[in-house]
C-alpha positions as CSV (number, residue, x, y, z in Angstrom):
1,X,74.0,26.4,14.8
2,X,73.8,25.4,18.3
3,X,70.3,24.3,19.4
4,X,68.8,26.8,22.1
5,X,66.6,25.7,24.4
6,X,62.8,26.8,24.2
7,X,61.6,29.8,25.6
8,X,65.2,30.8,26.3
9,X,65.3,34.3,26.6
10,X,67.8,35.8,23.4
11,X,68.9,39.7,24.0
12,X,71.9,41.5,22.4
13,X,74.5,40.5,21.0
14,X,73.7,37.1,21.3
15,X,70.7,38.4,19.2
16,X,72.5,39.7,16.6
17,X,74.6,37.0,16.1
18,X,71.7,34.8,15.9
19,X,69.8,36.9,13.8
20,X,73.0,37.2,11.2
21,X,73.0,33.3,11.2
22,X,69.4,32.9,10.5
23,X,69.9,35.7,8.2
24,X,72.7,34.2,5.9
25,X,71.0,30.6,6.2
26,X,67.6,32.2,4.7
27,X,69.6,33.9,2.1
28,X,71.1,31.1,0.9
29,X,67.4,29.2,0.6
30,X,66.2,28.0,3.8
31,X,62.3,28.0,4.9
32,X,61.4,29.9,7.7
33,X,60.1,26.3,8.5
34,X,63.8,24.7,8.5
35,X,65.4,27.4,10.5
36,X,62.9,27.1,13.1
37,X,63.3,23.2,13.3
38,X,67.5,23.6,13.2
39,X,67.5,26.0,16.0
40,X,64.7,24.7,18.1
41,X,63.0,28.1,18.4
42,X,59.3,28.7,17.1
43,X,58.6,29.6,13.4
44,X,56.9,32.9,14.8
45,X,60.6,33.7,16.6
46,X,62.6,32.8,13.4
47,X,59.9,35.0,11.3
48,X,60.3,38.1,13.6
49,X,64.1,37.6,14.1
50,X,64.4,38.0,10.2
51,X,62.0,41.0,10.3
52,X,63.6,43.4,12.3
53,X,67.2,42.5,10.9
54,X,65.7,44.0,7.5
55,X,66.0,40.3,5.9
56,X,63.2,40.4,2.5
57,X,61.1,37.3,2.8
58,X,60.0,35.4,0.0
59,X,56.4,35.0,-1.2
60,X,54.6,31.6,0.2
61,X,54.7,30.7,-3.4
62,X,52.4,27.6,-4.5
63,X,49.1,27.7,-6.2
64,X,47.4,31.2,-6.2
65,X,43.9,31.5,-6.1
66,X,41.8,33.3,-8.9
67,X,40.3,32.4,-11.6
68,X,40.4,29.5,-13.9
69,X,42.0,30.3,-17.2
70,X,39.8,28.8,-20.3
71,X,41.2,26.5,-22.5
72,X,40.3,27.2,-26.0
């Protein structure tokens, strides 16, 4: 994926062929995180990019909070 520079305005179908990339990439196992570093946009971009093309995001994952279970 090319690297687009910051800011950069993305409509149409340039859009959607972005958002298909990003799409497939995520799919496959990439972090929001990694995406956003690859293609030089903003994590918040990359998050509402995969959004609106219907793309399920994962859970953060990692510890949850609540309570401590007791060992017996």
């Amino acid at each position: 994926m090319a690297e687009l520079r910051k800011g950069t305005r993305i409509t149409g179908a340039e859009r959607d062929k972005l958002a298909a990339e990003l799409r497939k990439k995520y799919e496959s196992g990439q972090s929001i995180r990694l995406l956003a570093e690859s293609s030089g946009r903003s994590y918040g971009f990359v998050h509402r990019i995969l959004s609106e093309s219907g793309t399920t995001l994962r859970g953060r994952g990692g510890a949850t909070r609540g309570t401590k279970k007791k060992s017996s």
